[in-house]
N, C-alpha and C positions, 0 to 999 in steps of 0.2 A: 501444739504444732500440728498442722493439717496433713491426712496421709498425700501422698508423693502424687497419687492420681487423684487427688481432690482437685477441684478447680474453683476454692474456696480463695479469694483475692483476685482474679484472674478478670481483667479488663481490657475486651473487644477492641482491637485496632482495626482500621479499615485505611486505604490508601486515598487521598485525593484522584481524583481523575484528572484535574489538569497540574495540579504541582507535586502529584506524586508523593506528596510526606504520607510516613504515618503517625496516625492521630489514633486517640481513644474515639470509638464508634459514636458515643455522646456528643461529640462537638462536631460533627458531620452534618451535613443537609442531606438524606438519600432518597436518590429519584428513584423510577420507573420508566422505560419506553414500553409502553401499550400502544398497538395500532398507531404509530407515528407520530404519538402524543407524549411528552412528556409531564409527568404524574411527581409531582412532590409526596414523600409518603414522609409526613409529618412524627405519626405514630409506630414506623418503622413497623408493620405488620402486610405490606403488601405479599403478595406471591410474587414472583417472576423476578428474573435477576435485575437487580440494586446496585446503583452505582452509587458515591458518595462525592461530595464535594464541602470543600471547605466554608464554614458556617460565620468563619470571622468576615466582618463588612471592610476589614481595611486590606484585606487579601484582593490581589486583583484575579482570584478564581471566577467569580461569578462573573467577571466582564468576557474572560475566553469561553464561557461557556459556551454561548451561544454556536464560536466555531469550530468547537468539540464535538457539538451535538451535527451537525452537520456535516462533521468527515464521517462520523460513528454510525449515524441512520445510511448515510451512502452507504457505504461498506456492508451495513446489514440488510437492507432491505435490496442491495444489489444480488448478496449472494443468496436470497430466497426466492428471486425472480427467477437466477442461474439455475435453481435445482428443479424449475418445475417442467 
């Protein structure tokens, strides 16, 4: 039996971005926005905050993506203009 604060079994959920379930971190796609670019990080070792989106092809996540990413870069790159 593993002590109380072990985090021996313990498997990574992360939330969709557009359908909001949570999932174990493995069956995610997680991006990147760098400089207005979105960055697929394959190997899940990027820096900079990580979004996730759902991995399965018959999910219609991947088709909203597109305008996900478009309210989301608004919103941020508006409020970076705002502070300068």
């Amino acid at each position: 039996m593993p002590n109380l604060s072990s985090h021996a079994g313990h498997i990574p959920e992360r939330s969709c971005v557009i359908c909001k379930k949570k999932i174990d971190r493995s069956s995610l796609l997680k991006f990147v926005i760098l400089s207005e670019q979105v960055i697929f990080d394959i190997k899940s070792q990027m820096m900079g905050r990580g979004y996730y989106i759902c991995n399965d092809f018959d999910n219609r996540c991947l088709e909203h993506l597109d305008k996900w990413l478009e309210k989301s870069l608004k919103k941020k790159f508006s409020k970076n203009i705002a502070k300068k």
